[in-house]
N, C-alpha and C positions, 0 to 999 in steps of 0.2 A: 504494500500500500504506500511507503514511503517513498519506493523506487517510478510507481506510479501518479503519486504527487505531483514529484519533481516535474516527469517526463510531460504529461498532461498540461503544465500551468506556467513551463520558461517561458513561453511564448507571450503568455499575459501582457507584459508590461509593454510590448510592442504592439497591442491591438490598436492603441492610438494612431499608427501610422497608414492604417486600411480603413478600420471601422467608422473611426472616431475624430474625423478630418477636421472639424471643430475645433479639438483638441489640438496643444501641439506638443512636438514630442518628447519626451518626458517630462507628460504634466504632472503634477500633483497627484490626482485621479488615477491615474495608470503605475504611476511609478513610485509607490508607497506599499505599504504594508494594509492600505486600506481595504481591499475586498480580502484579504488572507483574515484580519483582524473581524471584519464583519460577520464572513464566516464562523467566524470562532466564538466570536458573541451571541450569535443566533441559534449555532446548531450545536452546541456544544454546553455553552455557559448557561443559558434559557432550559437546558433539558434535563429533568430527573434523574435521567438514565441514558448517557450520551451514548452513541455506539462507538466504541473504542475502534474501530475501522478508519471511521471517516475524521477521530481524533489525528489518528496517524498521518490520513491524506492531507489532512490540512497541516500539520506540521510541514511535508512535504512540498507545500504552499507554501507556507512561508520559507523554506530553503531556495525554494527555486527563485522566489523576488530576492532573496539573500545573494544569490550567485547571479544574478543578472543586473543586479544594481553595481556588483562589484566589476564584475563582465565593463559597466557602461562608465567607470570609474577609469577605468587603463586603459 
């Protein structure tokens, strides 16, 4: 699931350059810890009885803006 995370969500922080033309690139919006964080608040922090799966993926989430922020650093 972690390997899955990552794989799934590098891409994230670049969606502003297709999707989100509005946007420019690396806004704020796109290139934060912000949808990993919301995630985590909503399905996670909000729930009873989290499912430890999708704890993992989202960890995975935030690795992957971890290493693409750093990626956009150098």
């Amino acid at each position: 699931m972690l390997i899955a995370g990552i794989c799934l969500t590098i891409k994230i922080p670049d969606s502003d350059l297709n999707v989100l033309s509005m946007l420019s690139h690396r806004s704020i919006i796109t290139h934060s810890i912000l949808f990993p964080f919301l995630m985590h608040f909503f399905l996670i922090n909000k729930k009873e009885n989290p499912n430890p799966y999708l704890a993992i993926f989202i960890i995975g989430f935030y690795l992957a803006i971890a290493m693409h922020l750093s990626a956009d650093m150098h």
